[in-house]
Backbone as a printed PyTorch tensor [residue, N CA C, xyz], in Angstrom:
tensor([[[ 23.7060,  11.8340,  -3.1380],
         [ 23.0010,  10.7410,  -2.5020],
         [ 22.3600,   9.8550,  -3.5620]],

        [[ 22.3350,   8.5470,  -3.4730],
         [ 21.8420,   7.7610,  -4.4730],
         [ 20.3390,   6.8670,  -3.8780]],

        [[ 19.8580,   6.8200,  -4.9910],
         [ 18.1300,   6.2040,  -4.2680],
         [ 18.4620,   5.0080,  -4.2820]],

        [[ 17.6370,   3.9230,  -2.9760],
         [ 17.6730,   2.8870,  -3.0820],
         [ 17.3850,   2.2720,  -4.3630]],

        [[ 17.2840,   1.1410,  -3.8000],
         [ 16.4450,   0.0740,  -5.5080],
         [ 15.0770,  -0.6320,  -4.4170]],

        [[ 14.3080,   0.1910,  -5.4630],
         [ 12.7510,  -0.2240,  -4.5920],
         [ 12.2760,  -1.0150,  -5.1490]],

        [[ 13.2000,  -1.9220,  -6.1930],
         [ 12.4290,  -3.0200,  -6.8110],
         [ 12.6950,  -4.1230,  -5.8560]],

        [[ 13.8180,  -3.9420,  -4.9740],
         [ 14.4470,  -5.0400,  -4.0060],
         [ 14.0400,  -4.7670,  -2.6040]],

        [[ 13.5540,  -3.3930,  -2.5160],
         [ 13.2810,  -3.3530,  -0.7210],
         [ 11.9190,  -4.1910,  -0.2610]],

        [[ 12.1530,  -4.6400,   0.9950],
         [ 10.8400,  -4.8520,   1.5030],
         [  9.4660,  -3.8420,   1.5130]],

        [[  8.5300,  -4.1930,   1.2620],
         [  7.1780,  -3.7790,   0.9350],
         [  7.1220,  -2.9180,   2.6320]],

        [[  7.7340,  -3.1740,   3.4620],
         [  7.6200,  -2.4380,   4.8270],
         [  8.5690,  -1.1830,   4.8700]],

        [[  9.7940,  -1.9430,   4.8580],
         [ 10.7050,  -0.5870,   4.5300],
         [ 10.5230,   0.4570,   3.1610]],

        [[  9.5500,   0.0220,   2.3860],
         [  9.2410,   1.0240,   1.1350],
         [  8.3580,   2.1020,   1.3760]],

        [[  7.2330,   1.5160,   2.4750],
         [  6.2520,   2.2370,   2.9860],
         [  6.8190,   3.3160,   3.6370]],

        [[  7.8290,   3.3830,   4.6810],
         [  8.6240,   4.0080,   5.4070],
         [  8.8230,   4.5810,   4.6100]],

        [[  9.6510,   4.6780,   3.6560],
         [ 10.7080,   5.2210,   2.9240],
         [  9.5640,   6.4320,   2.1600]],

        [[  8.6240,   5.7700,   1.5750],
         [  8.0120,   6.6530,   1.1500],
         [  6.9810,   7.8860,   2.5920]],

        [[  6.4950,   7.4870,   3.7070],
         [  6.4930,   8.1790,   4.3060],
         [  6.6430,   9.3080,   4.7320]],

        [[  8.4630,   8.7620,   4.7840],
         [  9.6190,  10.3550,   4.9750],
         [ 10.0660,  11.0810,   3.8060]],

        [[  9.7440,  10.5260,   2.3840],
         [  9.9900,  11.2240,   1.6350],
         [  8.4120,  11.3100,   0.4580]],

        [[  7.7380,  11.8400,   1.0350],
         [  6.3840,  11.9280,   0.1940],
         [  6.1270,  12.8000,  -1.2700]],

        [[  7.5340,  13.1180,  -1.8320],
         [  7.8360,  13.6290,  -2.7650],
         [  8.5410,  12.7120,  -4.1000]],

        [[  9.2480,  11.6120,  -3.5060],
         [  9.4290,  10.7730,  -4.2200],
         [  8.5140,   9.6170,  -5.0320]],

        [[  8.0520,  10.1460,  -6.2850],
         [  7.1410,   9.1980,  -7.0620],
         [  7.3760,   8.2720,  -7.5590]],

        [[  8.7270,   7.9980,  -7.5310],
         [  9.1480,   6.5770,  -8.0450],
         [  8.4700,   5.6090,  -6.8090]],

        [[  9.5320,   5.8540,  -5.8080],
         [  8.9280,   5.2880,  -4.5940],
         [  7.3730,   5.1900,  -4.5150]],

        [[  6.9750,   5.8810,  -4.4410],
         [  5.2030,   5.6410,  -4.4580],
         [  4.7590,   5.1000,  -5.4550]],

        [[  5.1100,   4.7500,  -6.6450],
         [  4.4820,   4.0820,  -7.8280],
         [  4.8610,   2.4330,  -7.4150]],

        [[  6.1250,   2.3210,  -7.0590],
         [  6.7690,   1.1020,  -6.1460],
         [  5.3160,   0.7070,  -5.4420]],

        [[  5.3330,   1.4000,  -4.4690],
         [  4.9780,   1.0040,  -3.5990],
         [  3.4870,   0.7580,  -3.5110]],

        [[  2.4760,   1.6390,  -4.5500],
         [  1.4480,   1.4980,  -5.4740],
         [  1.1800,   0.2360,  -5.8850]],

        [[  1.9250,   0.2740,  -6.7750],
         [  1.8560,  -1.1020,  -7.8300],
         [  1.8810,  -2.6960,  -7.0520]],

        [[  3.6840,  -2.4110,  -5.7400],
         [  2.5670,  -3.9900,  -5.2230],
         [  1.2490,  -4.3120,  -4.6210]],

        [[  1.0150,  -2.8530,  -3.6430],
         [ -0.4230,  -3.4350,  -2.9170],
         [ -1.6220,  -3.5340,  -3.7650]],

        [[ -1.4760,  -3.0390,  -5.1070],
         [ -2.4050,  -3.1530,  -6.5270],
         [ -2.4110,  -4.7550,  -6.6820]],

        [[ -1.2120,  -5.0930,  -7.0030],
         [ -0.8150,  -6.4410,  -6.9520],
         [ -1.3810,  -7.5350,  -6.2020]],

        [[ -1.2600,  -7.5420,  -4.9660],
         [ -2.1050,  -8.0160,  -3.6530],
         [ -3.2830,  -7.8020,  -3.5250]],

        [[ -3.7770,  -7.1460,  -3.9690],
         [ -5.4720,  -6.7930,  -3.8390],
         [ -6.1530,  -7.8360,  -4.5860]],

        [[ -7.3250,  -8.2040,  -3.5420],
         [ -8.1320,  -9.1450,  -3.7920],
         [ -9.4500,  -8.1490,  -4.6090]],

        [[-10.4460,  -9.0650,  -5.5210],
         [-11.5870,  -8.2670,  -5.9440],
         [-12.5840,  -8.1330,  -5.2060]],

        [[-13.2700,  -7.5180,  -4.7260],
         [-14.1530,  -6.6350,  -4.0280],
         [-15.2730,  -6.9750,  -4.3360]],

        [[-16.6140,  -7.8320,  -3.7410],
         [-17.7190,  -8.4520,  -4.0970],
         [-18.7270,  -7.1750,  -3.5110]],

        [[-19.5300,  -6.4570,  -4.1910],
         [-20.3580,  -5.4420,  -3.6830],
         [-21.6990,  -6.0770,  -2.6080]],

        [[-21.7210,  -7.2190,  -2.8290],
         [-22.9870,  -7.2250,  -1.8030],
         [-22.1020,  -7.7820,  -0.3270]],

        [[-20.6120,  -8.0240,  -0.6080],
         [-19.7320,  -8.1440,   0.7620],
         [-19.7380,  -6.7520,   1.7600]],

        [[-20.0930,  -5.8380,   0.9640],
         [-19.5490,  -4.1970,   1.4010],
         [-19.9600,  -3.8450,   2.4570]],

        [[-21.6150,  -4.1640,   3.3260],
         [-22.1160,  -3.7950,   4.3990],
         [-21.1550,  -4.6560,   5.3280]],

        [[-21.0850,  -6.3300,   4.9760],
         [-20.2210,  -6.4940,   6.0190],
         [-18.3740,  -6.5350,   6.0760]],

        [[-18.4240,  -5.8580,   5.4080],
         [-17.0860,  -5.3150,   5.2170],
         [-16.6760,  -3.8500,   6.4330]],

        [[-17.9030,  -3.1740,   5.9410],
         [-17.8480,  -1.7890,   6.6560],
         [-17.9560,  -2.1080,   8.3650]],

        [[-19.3200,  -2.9330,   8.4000],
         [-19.1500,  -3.3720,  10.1580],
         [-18.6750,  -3.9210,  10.6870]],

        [[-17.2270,  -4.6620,  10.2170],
         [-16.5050,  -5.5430,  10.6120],
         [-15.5810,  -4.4830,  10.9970]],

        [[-15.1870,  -3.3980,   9.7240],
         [-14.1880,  -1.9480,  10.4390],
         [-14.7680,  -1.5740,  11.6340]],

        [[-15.8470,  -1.1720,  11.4350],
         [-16.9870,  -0.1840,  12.2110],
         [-16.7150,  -0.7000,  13.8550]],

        [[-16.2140,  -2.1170,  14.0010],
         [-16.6460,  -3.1280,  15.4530],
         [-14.9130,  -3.1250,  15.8960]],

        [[-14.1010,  -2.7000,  15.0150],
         [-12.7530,  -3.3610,  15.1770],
         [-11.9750,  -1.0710,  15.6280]],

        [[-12.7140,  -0.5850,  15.3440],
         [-12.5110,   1.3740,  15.4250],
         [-13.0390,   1.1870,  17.2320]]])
């Protein structure tokens, strides 16, 4: 069996992929690295309303 190319899959189907195979670290470093990528920086005095915005939406 040959592994996809997770440099080309969608960021949705990678998630999956890693899912069903939670042993595969390539895949998870993939899939790591873009939402690292995407991440915005994190303002600490945002954090209370960060949490009650989860807190209202649970």
């Amino acid at each position: 069996m040959t592994k996809p190319d997770f440099k080309t899959m969608p960021k949705a189907e990678l998630r999956a992929y890693v899912l069903q195979h939670p042993d595969d670290n390539e895949a998870f470093y993939e899939l790591s690295d873009r939402i690292k990528a995407n991440a915005k920086p994190l303002k600490i005095e945002d954090l209370p309303k960060i949490i009650q915005r989860q807190r209202e939406q649970a």
